[in-house]
C-alpha positions in Angstrom: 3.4 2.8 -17.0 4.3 5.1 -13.9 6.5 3.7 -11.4 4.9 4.5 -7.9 5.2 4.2 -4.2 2.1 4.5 -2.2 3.2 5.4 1.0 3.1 7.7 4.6 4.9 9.7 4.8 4.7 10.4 8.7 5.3 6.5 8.8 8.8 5.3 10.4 8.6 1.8 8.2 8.2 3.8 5.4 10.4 6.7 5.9 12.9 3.5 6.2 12.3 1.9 3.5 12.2 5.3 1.3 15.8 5.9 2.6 17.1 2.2 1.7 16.2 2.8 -1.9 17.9 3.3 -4.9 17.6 5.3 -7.8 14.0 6.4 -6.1 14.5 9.3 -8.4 12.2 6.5 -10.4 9.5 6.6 -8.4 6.4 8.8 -8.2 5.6 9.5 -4.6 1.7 9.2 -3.6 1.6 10.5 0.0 -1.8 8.7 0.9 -2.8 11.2 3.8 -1.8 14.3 2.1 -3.3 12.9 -1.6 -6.3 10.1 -0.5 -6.2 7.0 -3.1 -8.9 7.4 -5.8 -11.0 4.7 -6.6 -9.3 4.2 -9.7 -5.7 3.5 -8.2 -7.6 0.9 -5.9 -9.0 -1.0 -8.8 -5.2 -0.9 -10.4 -3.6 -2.2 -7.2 -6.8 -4.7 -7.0 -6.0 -5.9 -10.4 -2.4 -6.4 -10.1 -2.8 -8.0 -6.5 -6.0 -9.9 -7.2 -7.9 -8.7 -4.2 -8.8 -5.9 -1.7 -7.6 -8.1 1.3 -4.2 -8.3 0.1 -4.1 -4.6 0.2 -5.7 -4.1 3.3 -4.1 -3.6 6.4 -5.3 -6.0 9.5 -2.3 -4.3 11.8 -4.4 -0.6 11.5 -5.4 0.9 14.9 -8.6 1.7 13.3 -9.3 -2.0 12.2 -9.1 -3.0 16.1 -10.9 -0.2 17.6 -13.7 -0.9 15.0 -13.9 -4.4 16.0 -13.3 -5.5 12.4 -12.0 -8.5 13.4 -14.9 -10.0 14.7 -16.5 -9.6 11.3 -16.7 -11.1 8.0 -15.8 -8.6 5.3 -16.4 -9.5 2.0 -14.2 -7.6 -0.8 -16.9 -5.0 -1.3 -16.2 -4.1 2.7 -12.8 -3.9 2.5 -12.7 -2.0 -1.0 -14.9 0.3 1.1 -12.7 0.8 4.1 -9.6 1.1 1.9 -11.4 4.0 0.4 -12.9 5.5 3.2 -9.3 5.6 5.2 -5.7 5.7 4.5 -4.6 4.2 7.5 -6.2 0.7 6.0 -4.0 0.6 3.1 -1.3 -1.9 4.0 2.2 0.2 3.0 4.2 1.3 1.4 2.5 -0.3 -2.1 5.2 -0.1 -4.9 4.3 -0.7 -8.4 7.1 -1.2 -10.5 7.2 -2.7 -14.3 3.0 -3.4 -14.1 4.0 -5.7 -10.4 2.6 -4.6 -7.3 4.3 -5.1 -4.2 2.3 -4.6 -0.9 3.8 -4.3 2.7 6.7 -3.9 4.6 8.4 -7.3 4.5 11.8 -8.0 3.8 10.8 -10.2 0.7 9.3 -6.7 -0.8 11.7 -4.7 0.1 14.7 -6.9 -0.9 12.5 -7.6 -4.2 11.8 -3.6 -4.6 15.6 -2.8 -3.8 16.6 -5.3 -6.4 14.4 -4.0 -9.2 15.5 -0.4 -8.5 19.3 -1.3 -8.9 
């Protein structure tokens, strides 16, 4: 199995994060504006993380000026959204050794780091 980092790469966070890293020589890079996420790789992230919402972004500029909030998505919806925009994807997304690791929390990134050294 590929080791990969979902990420953007015009995002600080994970510009960051990228630069913390080592042996990222590792990693395959998936720059999620310049390459959009296939359905397929959702459905492997989903697998490994259980659900959509997990991998979904609630911080996204988009999810506020849509008013997403103020409505109940179901897995199908946010499968959809996670699809139809980068932005939604909650990042960076590592998956390393068939384990995915989703966000930019010091857990991950200590966990991530860890695995890489």
């Amino acid at each position: 199995m590929t080791n990969k980092i979902y990420y953007l790469a015009s995002c600080d966070t994970c510009r960051k994060i990228i630069k913390s890293l080592p042996n990222s020589d590792k990693l395959v890079f998936h720059d999620i504006r310049q390459n959009p996420i296939t359905e397929s790789e959702l459905d492997e992230m989903h697998q490994l993380s259980g659900s959509y919402e997990a991998l979904f972004s609630k911080k996204a500029q988009l999810y506020k000026s849509m008013n997403l909030k103020n409505q109940a998505l179901t897995e199908v919806d946010y499968k959809k959204y996670l699809l139809d925009h980068y932005t939604f994807l909650s990042r960076p997304v590592f998956i390393i050794d068939g384990k995915i690791y989703i966000g930019n929390s010091q857990k991950n990134t200590n966990e991530v780091i860890a695995i890489l050294s």
